[in-house]
C-alpha positions as CSV (number, residue, x, y, z in Angstrom):
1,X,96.0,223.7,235.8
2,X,97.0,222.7,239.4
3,X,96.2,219.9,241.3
4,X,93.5,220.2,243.3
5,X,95.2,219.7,246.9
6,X,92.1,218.7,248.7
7,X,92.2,221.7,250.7
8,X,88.3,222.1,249.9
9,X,87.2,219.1,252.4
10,X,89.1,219.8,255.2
11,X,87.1,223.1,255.1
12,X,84.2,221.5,254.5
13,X,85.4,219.4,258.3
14,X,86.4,222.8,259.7
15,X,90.3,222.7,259.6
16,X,93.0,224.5,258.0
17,X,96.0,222.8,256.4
18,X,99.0,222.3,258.7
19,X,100.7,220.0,257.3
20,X,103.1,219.8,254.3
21,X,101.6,219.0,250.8
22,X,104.7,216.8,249.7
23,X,103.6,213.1,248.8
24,X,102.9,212.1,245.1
25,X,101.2,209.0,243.8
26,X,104.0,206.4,244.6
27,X,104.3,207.9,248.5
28,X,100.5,207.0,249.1
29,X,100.5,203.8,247.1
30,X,103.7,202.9,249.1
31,X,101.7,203.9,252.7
32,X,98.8,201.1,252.2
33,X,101.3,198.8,250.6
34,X,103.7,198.8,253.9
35,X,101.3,199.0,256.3
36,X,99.7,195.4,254.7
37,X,103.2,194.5,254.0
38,X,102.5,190.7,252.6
39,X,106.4,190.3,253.2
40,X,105.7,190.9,257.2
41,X,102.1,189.2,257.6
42,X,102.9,185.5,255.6
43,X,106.2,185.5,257.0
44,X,105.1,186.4,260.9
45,X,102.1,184.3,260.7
46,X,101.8,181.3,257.8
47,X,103.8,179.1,261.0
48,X,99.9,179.7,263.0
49,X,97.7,178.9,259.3
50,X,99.7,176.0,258.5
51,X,99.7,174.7,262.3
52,X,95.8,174.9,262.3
53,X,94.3,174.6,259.2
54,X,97.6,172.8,257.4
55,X,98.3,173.9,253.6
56,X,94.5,174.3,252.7
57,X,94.7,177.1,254.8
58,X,95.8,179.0,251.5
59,X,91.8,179.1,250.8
60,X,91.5,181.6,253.5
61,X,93.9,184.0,251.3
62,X,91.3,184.5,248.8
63,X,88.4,185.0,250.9
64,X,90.0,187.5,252.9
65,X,90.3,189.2,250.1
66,X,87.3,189.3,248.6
67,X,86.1,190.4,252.1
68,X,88.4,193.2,252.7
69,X,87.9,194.3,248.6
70,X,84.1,195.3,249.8
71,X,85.7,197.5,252.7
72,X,88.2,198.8,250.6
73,X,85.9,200.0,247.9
74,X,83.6,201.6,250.3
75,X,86.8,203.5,251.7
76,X,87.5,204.5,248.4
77,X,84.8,206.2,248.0
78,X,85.1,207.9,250.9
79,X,88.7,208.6,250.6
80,X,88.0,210.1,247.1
81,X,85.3,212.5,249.1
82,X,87.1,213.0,252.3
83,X,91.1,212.6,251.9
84,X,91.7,213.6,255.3
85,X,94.0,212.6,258.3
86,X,93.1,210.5,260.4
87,X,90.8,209.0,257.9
88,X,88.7,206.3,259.8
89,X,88.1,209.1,262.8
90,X,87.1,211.7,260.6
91,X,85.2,209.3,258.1
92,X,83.3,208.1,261.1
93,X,82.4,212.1,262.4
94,X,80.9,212.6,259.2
95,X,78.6,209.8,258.6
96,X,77.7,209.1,262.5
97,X,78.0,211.7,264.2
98,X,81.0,213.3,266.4
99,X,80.0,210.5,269.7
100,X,80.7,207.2,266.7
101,X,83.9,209.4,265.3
102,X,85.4,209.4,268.5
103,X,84.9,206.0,269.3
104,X,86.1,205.0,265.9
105,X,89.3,207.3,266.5
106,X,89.9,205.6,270.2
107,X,89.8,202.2,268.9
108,X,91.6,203.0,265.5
109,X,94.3,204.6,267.7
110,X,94.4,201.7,270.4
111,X,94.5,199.2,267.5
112,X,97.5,201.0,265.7
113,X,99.3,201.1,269.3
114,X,98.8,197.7,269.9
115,X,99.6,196.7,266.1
116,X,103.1,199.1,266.4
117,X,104.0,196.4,269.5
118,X,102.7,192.8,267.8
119,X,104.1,193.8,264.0
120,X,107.8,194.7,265.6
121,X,107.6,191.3,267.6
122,X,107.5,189.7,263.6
123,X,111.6,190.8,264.0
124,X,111.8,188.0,266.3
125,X,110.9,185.3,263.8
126,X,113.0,186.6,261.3
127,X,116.5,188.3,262.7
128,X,117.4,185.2,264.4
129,X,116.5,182.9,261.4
130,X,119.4,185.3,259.3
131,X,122.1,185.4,261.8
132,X,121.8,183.3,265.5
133,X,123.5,186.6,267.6
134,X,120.2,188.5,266.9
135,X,119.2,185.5,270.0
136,X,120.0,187.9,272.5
137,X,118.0,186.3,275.5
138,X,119.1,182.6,276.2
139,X,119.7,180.5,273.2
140,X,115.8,180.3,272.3
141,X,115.2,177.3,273.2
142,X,113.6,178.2,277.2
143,X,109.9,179.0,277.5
144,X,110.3,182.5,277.1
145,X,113.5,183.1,275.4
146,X,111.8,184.0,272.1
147,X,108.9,185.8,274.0
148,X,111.5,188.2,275.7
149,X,114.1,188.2,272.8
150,X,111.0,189.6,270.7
151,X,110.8,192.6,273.4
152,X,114.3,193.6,272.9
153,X,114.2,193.6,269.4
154,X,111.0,194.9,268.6
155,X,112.0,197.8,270.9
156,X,114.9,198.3,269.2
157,X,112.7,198.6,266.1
158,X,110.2,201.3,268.0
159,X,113.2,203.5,268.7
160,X,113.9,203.8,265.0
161,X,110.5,204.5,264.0
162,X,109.9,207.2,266.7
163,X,112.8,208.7,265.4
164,X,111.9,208.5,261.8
165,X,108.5,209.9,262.1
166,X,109.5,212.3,264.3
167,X,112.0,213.9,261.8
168,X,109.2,214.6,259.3
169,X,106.8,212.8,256.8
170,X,109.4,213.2,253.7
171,X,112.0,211.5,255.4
172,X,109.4,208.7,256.7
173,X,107.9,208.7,252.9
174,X,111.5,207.9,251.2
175,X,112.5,205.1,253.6
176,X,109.0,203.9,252.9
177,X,109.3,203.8,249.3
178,X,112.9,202.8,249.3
179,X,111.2,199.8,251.3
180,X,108.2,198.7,249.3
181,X,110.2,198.7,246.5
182,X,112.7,196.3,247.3
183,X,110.1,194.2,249.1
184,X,107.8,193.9,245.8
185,X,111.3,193.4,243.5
186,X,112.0,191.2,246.0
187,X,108.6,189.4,245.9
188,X,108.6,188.9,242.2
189,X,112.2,187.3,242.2
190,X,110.8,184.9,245.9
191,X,107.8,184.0,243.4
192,X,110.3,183.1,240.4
193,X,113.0,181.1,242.8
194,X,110.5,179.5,244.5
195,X,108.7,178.2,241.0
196,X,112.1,176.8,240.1
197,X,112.1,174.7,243.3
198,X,108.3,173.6,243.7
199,X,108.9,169.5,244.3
200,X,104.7,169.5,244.1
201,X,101.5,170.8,242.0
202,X,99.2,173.2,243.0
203,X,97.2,170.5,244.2
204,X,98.7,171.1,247.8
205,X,96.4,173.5,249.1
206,X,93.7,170.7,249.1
207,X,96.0,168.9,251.9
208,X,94.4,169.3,255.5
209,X,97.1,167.3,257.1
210,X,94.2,165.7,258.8
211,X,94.2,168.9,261.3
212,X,89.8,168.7,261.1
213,X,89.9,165.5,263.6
214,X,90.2,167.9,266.6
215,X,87.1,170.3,265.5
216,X,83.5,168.9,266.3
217,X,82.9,170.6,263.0
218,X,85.9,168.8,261.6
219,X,87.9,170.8,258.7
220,X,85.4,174.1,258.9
221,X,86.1,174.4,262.7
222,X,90.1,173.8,262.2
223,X,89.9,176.4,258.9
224,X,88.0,179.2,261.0
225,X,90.9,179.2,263.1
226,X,93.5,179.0,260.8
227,X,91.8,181.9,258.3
228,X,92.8,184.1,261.4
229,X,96.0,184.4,259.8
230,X,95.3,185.4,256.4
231,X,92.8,188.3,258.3
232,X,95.9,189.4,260.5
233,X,97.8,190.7,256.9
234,X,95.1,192.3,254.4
235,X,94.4,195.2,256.8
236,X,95.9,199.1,257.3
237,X,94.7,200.2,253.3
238,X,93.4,203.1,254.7
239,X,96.7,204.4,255.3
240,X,97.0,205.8,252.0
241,X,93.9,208.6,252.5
242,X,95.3,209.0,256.0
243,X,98.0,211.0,254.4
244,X,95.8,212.9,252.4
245,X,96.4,216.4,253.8
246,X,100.2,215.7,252.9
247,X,99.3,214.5,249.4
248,X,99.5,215.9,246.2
249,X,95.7,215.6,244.3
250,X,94.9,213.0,247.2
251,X,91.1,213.0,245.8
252,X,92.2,210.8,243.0
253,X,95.7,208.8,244.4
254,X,94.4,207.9,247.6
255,X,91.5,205.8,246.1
256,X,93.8,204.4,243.5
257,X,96.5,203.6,246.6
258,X,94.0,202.1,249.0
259,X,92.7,199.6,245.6
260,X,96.4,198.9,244.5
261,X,98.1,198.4,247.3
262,X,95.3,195.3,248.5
263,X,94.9,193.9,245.1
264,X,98.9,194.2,245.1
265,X,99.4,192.3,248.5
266,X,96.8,189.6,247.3
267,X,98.4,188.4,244.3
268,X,101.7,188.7,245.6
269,X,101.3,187.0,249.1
270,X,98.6,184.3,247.1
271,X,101.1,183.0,245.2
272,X,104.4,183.5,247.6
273,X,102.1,181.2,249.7
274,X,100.9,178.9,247.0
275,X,104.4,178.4,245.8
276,X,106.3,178.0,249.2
277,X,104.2,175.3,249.9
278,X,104.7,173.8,246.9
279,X,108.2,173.7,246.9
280,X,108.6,172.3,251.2
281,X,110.6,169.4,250.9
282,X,108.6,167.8,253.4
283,X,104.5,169.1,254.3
284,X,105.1,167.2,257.9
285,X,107.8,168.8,258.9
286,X,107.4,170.4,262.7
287,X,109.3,173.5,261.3
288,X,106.7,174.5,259.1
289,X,104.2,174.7,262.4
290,X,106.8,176.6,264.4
291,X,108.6,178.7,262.1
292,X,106.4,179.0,259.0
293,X,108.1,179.9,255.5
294,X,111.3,181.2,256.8
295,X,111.9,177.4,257.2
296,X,110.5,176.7,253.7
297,X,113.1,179.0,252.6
298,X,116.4,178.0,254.0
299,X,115.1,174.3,253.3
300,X,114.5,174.7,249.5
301,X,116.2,177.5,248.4
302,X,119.7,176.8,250.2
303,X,120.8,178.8,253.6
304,X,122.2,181.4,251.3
305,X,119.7,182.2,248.7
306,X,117.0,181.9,251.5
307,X,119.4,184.2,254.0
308,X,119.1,187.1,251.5
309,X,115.2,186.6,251.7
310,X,115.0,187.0,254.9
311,X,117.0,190.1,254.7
312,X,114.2,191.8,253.0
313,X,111.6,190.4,254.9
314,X,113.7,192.3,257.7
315,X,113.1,195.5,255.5
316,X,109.5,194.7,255.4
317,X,108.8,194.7,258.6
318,X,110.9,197.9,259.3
319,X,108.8,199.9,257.3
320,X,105.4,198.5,258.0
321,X,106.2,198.9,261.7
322,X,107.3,202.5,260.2
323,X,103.6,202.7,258.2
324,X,101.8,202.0,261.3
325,X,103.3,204.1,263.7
326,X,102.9,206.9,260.8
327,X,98.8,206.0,260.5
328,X,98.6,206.0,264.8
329,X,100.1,209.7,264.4
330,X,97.8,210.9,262.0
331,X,94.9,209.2,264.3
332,X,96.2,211.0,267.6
333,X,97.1,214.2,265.3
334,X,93.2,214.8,263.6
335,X,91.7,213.7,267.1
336,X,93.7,216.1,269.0
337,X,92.8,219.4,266.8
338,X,89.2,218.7,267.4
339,X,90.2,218.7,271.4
340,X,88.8,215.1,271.6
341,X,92.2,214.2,273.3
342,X,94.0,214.8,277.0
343,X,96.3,217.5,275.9
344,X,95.0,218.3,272.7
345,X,96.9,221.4,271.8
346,X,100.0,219.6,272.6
347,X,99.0,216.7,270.7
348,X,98.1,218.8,267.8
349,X,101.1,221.0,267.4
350,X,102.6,220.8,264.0
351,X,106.7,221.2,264.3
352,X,107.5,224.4,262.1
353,X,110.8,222.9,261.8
354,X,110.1,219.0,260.9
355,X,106.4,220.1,259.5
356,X,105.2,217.1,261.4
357,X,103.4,216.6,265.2
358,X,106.2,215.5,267.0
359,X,105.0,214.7,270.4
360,X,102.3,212.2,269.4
361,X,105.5,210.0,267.4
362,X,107.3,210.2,270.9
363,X,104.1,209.3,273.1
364,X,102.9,206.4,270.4
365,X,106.1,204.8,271.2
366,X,106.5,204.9,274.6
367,X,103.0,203.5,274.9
368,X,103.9,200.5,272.2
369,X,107.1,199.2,273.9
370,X,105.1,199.7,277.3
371,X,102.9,197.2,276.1
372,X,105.9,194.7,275.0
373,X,107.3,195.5,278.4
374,X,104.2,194.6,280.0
375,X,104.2,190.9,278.1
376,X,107.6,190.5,278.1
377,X,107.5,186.9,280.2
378,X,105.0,185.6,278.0
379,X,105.2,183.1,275.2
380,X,101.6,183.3,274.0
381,X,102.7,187.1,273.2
382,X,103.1,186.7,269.1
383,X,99.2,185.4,268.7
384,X,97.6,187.0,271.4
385,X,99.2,190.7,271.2
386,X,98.3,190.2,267.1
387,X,94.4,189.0,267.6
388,X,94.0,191.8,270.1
389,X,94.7,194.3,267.5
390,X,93.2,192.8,264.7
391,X,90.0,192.7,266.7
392,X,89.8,196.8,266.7
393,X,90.5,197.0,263.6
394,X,87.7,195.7,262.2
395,X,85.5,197.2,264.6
396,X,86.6,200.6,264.0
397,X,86.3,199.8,260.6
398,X,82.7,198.6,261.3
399,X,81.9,202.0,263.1
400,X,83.0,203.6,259.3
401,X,80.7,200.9,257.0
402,X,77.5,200.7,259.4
403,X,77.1,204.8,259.4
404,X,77.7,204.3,255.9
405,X,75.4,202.1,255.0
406,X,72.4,204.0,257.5
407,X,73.7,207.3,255.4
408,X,72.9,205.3,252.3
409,X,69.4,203.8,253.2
410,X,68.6,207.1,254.3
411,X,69.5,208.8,251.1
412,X,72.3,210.9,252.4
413,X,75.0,209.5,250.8
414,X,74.9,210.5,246.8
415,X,75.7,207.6,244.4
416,X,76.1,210.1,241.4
417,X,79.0,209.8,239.9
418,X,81.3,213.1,240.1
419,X,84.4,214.8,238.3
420,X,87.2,213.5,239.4
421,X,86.0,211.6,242.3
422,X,85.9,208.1,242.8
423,X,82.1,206.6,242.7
424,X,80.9,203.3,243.1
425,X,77.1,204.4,241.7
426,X,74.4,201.5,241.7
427,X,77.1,198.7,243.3
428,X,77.6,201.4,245.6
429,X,74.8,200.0,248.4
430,X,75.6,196.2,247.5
431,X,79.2,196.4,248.7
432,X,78.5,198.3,251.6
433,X,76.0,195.4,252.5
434,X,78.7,192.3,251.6
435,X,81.5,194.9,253.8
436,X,79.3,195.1,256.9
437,X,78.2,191.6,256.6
438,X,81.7,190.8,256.2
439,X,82.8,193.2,259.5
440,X,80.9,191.4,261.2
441,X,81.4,188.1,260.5
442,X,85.4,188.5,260.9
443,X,84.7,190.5,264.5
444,X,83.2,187.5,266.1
445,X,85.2,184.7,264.3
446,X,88.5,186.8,265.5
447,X,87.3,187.4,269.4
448,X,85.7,184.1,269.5
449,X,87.8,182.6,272.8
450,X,89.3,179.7,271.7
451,X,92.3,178.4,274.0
452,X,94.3,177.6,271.2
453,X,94.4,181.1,270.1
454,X,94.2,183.5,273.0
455,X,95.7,180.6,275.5
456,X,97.5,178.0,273.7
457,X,100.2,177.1,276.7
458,X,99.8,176.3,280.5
459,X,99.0,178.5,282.5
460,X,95.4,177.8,281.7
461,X,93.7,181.1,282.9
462,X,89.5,181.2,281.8
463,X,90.7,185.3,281.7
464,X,93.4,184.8,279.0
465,X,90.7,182.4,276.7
466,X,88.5,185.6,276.8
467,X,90.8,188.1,276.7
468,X,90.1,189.3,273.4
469,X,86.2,190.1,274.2
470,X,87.7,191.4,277.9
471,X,90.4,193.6,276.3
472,X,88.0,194.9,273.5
473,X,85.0,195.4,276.1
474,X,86.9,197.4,278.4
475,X,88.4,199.3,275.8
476,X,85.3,200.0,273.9
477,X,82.9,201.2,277.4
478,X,86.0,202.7,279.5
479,X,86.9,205.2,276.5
480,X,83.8,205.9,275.8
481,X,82.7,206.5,279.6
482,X,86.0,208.9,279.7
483,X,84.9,210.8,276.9
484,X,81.3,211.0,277.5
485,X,82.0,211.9,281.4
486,X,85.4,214.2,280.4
487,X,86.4,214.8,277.4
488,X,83.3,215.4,275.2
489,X,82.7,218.8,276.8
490,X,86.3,220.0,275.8
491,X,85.4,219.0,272.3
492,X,85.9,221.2,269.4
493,X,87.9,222.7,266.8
494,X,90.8,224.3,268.4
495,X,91.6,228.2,267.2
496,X,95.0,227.4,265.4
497,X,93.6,224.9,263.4
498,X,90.1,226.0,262.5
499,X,89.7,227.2,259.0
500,X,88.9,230.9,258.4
501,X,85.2,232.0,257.6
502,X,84.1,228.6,257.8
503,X,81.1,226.9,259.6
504,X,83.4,224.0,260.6
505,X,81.9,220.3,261.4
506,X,82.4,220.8,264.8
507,X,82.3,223.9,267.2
508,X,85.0,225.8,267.9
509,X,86.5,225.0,271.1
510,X,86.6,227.1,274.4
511,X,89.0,228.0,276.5
């Protein structure tokens, strides 16, 4: 007996399969892994947790976790029910209507734009560390050497991607999966060299290097801060049921993937974490507030040893950046069949020779190194350009858990367990309560406008403090005015995409 290909539930959402069934269990596992990619997140961002919250930041690790689990198992669910590009968007139609979908699919798609641009600037704080020509601006030491050096690399890295993705989801699925699997080899062995060289116990996450004396609130104010960068890595598990319509029995690997690939990224990045701080030579050093653990690792492990680390961190971030432009196609791709897009049918053309939509890989990354372009004077760029996208992340992903939770109260989500379907049955209502709690929790600690985050250097701007609630505001109301005004009367299924003899979720569109 086959598979079952999933084929059932896009007819349920009104489409026909145009994509290429292709990806096994490993591809989608590999998907959520990258796109969290613990190599890229603790290595771009520990510098920002230890500079606020000093080595108790580790705490945060954990209770992201526990945070995002709730949100994970609730997209498990769904993914099990719905394995479907553009998963969020499409998620979102279903449970709140086609107006919340869209919305979800505009900031889902904005976010993974945005997250392309801040996750190729990580290059910049790893390429250099491995070999000083990749300082191609300067010699990093002006204000905005690194800021602009970033651009030119991280654009570098765009290029790559587009081209990638471009030339079809099987050649984007094995660089992916060459890629996670040297990064979590490579983890392991990082864990195990960096056991060997711990000077210190475990008892060094309960060190606060005394960074609580500038918070009214002492440590809980300086910890809320620096927990921002243990929420800017446990994110993107989705991915995995984004690629459903290319997966092979996606109604029981993408739930499996979307589980795995967190729980995966928790323990490995809890105790890379845990153990590079236990093995700095010195807890005071300014490194560790500039650089982070690519300091850590040339310091304790040798230049060498710690070289070759920061090798495949350099993989790492290739193929998360790779991940994420792959999820912002699929966004732009199940948008643009239902005509909720400028362009639509041009969006949503599947290439009959790469059996992928090319022209939404090319116009994603245009947009992304626009938007480095755009900040490409600017040395606040690595922790504002990250927050920003963060930010919609976890609102889109609010605009999937609150319909969720109303379809639940209301009795229209079934908590009966089914064949072959992932179910979370009585628990189901509880962890959707802790996942919107959480949502909403994370949104407002992550926009809240503190200078040291969204404005840390001169010049002091009151427009740059709340540029997060700015940026997410007019992103929020101006798409949705666009679409309400424009676009939503284009809505609908477009003809070479809708299923046959179907009633599809939305109508049909007209010409």
């Amino acid at each position: 007996m086959s598979a079952p290909t999933g084929d059932a539930e896009l007819n349920e959402f009104g489409y026909t399969n145009k994509l290429k069934r292709s990806l096994g269990s490993f591809h989608t596992f590999a998907a959520g892994v990258s796109y969290i990619s613990v190599l890229t997140g603790t290595f771009q961002l520990s510098y920002f947790g230890l500079s606020f919250g000093g080595p108790a930041y580790w705490w945060s690790w954990p209770m992201v976790f526990l945070g995002q689990l709730m949100v994970a198992l609730s997209f498990a669910e769904l993914a099990s029910h719905y394995p479907i590009a553009g998963s969020v968007y499409n998620w979102s139609k279903k449970l709140g209507g086609k107006h919340v979908g869209w919305l979800a699919g505009w900031m889902m798609l904005l976010a993974s734009i945005v997250s392309i641009a801040a996750t190729a600037l990580a290059y910049q704080h790893t390429l250099p560390e491995i070999w000083g020509v990749f300082q191609f601006v300067g010699d990093g030491s002006g204000e905005t050497d690194a800021a602009a050096n970033g651009v030119v690399l991280a654009t570098a890295l765009i290029v790559f991607t587009t081209l990638i993705n471009a030339f079809g989801v099987k050649l984007m699925a094995r660089i992916n999966s060459a890629g996670v699997f040297i990064e979590l080899i490579a983890a392991v062995l990082l864990i195990l060299f960096l056991a060997v060289a711990a000077t210190r116990g475990p008892e060094v996450v309960l060190e606060t290097n005394n960074t609580g004396s500038a918070y009214s609130g002492g440590y809980l104010g300086a910890f809320l801060v620096a927990a921002l960068a243990s929420s800017y890595v446990m994110y993107g598990f989705d991915t995995a049921s984004s690629l459903g319509e290319e997966s092979i029995d996606p109604r029981r690997n993408a739930p499996r993937a979307i589980l795995r690939s967190l729980v995966a990224s928790f323990v490995l990045g809890g105790l890379i974490i845990l153990l590079a701080l236990m093995a700095a030579r010195d807890l005071n050093a300014p490194e560790l507030t500039t650089t982070g653990l690519q300091f850590v690792l040339t310091d304790a492990l040798g230049p060498m040893i710690g070289r070759m680390f920061l090798v495949v961190v350099f993989i790492a971030i290739t193929v998360c950046v790779l991940a994420v432009h792959t999820a912002a196609i699929r966004i732009a791709f199940a948008m643009a069949r239902d005509n909720a897009l400028p362009g639509g049918s041009k969006l949503a053309r599947v290439s009959p020779r790469f059996q992928t939509p090319v022209v939404p890989a090319i116009i994603i990354g245009v947009l992304a190194v626009a938007l480095l372009v755009v900040n490409i004077g600017q040395p606040q760029i690595f922790s504002a350009v990250t927050s920003l996208a963060i930010i919609l992340i976890y609102v889109s992903y609010l605009l999937v858990t609150i319909p969720m939770l109303i379809a639940r109260l209301r009795g229209k989500w079934s908590s009966k367990k089914q064949e072959g379907r992932f179910c979370l049955g009585r628990f189901g209502l509880p962890v959707n309560v802790l996942a919107v709690l959480w949502g909403l929790g994370m949104t407002i600690n992550l926009a809240w406008p503190r200078q040291e985050v969204y404005n840390a250097t001169p010049p002091f701007h009151w427009y740059l403090q709340w540029s997060a609630a700015l940026f997410v505001g007019i992103a929020a109301v101006g798409g949705f005015a666009y679409y309400w005004f424009v676009q939503r009367h284009r809505v609908g299924v477009l003809a070479d995409h809708a299923a046959p003899q179907t009633t599809p979720d939305v109508e049909p569109a007209t010409s």
